[in-house]
C-alpha angles and dihedrals in degrees: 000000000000111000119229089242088066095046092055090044095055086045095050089046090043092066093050096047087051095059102076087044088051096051095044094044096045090053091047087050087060089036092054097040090064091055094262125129108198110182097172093077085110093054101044081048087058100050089036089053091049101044086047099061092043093054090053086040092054101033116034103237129091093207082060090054093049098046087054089047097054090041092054086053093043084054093049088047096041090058084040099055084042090054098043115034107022087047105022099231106175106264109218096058079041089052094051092043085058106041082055093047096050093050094043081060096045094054098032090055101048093047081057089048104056086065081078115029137333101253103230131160137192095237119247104290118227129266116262099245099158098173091043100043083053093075111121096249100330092069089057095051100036110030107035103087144098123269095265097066093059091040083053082059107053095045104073088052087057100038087044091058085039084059100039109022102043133067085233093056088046079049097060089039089055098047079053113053092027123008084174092067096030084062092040085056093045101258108143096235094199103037081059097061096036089065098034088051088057091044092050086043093049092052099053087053082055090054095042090045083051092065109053096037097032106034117009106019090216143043131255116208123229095049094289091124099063084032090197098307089130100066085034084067092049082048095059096038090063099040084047090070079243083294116146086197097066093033083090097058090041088044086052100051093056098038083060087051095059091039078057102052088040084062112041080044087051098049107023095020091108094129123036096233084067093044087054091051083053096051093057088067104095085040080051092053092049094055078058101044089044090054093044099049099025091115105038097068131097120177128212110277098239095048110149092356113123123220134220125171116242 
């Protein structure tokens, strides 16, 4: 019989291990609306994650950490966006080189970097919210985490009305179902994905930064530290229906699944095979997730298409 305790304990870890899916997979659903597959979201998430615990390491400041973490991403973004959609490299060879490549910095620089210290951080702590906290079980699940999980939070809803409610969002729509027409109107097709590429990218720095100042408070080398969440938002932003609304419930399923594994791996994980059987839970989720929704997905038209003007 699982103890409420356990329960609670498997919720409250749930939300925090949503946040660096959400961010990722809010920022994919931007970068594939516009007609843009980027598959190296893994891979910006792992040397985002591990610039951004070096800058707080080495400065003091998590919003300097942060900051590092997100520029590292908008420079991967920028080159891929370069790469994909200036020159039309295919992107889904593009997407792999980079992915590669991300991971490859991120190692290679923490290995150097251990000549000098070993980068570790006390994670965010949580927001005094003492009412709230207060709440008989759902104050402990809800209300006893750092300021980026509710900023994680907030940001599909924004980026949702951005999408929907503004000329900007039926832009990107546009660019993504027919880059044609979108021209023919005056919408810089390019320009849009360009843009929509860096933001994606930016928000998947956001999501690897997440989990070394927010979660672990050190990195892990050969792609331990961003675990596959990163495929896990692409994941979600297709079986979102490229919807930032729903990103938050997909994001959550598979955040629980983690919490899950965490857990079992926690309290039955004595020998490694075990820990490794744990560790296929949240892939296990998405098996589920993919046969349940297979057919209810359509992506934009132009997806992965590149456009040039004639």
């Amino acid at each position: 019989m699982v103890s409420i305790d356990v329960v609670i304990s498997i919720l409250r870890s749930s939300i925090s291990m949503t946040v660096p899916i959400l961010f990722a997979s809010v920022g994919e659903v931007y970068t594939e609306r516009s007609g843009v597959l980027n598959l190296s979201v893994e891979g910006i998430m792992t040397v985002s994650a591990f610039f951004a615990l070096w800058t707080t390491f080495l400065t003091g400041s998590y919003f300097n950490g942060i900051l590092a973490g997100i520029a590292i991403a908008l420079f991967f973004g920028l080159f891929f966006a370069f790469v994909c959609v200036k020159i039309t490299v295919n992107q889904l060879i593009a997407g792999l080189l980079f992915y590669t490549l991300g991971i490859a910095i991120a190692d290679f620089s923490y290995r150097y970097v251990l000549r000098i210290a070993v980068p570790i951080v006390e994670p965010l702590p949580p927001l005094k919210l003492p009412i709230l906290r207060s709440i008989p079980y759902i104050g402990t699940i809800l209300f006893e985490h750092n300021v980026l999980v509710y900023i994680s939070f907030v940001i599909p809803i924004i980026m949702g009305l951005i999408l929907y409610k503004t000329v900007w969002g039926l832009k990107i729509r546009s660019v993504g179902e027919n880059p044609q027409a979108a021209d023919a109107a005056g919408v810089k097709v390019n320009l849009i994905r360009f843009l929509c590429v860096i933001i994606g990218a930016a928000f998947a720095g956001l999501g690897g930064s997440y989990i070394t100042l927010g979660h672990l408070g050190t990195y892990v080398a050969g792609g331990a530290t961003v675990a596959g969440r990163g495929w896990i938002a692409i994941l979600v932003a297709i079986l979102s229906g490229w919807n930032p609304y729903r990103c938050i419930l997909g994001s959550w399923i598979f955040g629980l699944g983690y919490a899950i594994a965490a857990e079992l791996i926690s309290s039955y994980g004595g020998s490694l095979a075990s820990s490794y059987f744990f560790l296929m839970i949240p892939y296990i989720f998405a098996l589920i997730v993919i046969l349940v929704f297979r057919k209810t997905t359509r992506p934009p038209a132009a997806l992965t298409v590149p456009y040039k003007r004639k």
